[in-house]
C-alpha atoms as one frame of an Amber mdcrd trajectory, in Angstrom:
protein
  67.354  29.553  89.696  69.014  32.875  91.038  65.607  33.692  92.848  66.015
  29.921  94.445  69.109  30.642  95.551  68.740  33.739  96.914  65.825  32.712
  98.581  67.690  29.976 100.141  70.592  32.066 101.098  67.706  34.234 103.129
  66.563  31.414 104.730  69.779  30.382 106.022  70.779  33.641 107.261  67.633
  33.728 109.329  68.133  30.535 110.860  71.597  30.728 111.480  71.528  33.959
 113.189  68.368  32.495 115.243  70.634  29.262 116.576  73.842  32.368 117.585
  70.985  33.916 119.663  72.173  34.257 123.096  69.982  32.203 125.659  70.184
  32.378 129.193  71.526  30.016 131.453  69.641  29.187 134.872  68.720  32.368
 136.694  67.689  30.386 140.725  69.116  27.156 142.480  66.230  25.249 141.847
  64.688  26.193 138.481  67.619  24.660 136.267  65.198  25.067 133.176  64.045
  28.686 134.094  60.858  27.777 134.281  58.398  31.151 133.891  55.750  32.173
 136.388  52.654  31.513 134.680  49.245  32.871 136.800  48.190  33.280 139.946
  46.206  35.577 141.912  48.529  38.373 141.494  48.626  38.007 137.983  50.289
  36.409 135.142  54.429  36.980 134.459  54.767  36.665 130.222  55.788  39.980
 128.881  52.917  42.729 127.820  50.513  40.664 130.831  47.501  43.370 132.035
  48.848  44.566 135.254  45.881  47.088 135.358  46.198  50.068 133.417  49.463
  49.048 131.980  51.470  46.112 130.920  53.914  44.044 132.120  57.032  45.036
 130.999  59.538  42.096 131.445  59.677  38.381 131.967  59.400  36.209 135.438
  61.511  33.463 136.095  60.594  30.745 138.788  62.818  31.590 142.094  62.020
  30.968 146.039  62.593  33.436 148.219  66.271  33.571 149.480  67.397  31.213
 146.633  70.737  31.980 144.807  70.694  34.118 141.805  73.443  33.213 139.184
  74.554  35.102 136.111  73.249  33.708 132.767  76.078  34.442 131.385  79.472
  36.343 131.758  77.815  39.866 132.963  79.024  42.986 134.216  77.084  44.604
 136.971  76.363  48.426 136.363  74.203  49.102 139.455  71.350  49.448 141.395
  67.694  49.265 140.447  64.949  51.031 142.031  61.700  49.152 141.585  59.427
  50.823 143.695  58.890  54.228 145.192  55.844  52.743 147.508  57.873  52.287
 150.827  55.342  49.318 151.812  57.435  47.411 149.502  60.747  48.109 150.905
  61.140  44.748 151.653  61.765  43.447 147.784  62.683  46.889 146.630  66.567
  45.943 144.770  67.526  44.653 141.684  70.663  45.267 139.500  70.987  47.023
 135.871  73.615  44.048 134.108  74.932  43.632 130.505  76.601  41.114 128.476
  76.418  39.052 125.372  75.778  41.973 123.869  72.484  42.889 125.943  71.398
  45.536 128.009  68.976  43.931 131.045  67.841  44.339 134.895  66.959  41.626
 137.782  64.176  42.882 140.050  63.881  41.535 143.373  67.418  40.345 144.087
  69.664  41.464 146.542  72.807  41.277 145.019  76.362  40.388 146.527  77.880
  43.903 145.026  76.308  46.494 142.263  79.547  46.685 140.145  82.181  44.573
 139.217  81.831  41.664 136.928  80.531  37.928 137.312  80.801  34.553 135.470
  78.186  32.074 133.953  76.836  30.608 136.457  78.497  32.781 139.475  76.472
  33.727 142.120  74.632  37.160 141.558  73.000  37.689 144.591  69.382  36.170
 146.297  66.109  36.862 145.547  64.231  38.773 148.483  60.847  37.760 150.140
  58.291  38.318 147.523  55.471  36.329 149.829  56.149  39.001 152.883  54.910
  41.881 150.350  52.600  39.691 148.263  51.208  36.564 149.688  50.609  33.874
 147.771  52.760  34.881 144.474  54.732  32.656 142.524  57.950  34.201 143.653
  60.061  34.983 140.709  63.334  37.102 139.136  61.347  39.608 137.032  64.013
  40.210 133.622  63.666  43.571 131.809  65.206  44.475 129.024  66.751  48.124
 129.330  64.638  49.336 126.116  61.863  47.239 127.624  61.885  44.894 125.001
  60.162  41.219 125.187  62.876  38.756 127.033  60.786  36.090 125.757  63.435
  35.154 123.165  66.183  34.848 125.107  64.510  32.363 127.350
């Protein structure tokens, strides 16, 4: 009977702290459901996709280019991100380190409104830059890395 219990007790732990997870709310006008970026000819967007020699490190959400970026959730903005040193990709080279709910996490390819202050649920962040100018044909997307480069997937 203890063994039930306890077993039970587990069990409700687990799924109790899995329903407290913190979830995003929409990331781009226009992909209420943050919809991912699934393949195309530049690749696939789920975490650990082949991107060559190495694997994808983050998650892609579903944005056009120039649509509004919102915060998922109440975040604080803690700066610029560098995604690229190749200056042929100037164009969509910004993004913005972010934390809150507990989470450490970065937006690629979104020019953001300011690098530091802080920003409610479902404030505007910034917009996302012209991903078909440096790669024609992509789904155009917000690309979400965790700082430890951890799978997003979860969150989603």
């Amino acid at each position: 009977m203890r063994t039930a219990v306890l077993l039970f007790t587990v069990v409700l732990i687990a799924v109790l702290s899995e329903c407290e997870m913190v979830k995003f709310g929409q990331l781009c006008s226009g992909n209420s459901s943050n919809r991912r970026r699934t393949g195309d000819r530049w690749g696939q967007g789920h975490y650990g996709a082949r991107r060559g020699n190495r694997e994808h490190q983050g998650l892609d959400i579903v944005c056009n280019d120039g649509a509004t970026v919102y915060a998922p959730f109440d975040v604080k903005l803690n700066g610029k991100v560098i995604v690229y040193t190749d200056p042929k990709k100037a164009a969509i080279n910004d993004g913005i380190n972010l934390s809150g709910e507990g989470l450490c996490f970065k937006l690629f390819y979104v020019k953001p409104d300011k690098y530091s202050g802080v920003v409610k649920k479902g404030q505007r962040i910034g917009t996302l830059l012209a991903m078909q100018s440096v790669y024609p044909g992509i789904t155009s997307h917000v690309h979400v890395q965790m700082c430890d480069k951890s799978d997003p997937t979860k969150f989603f």
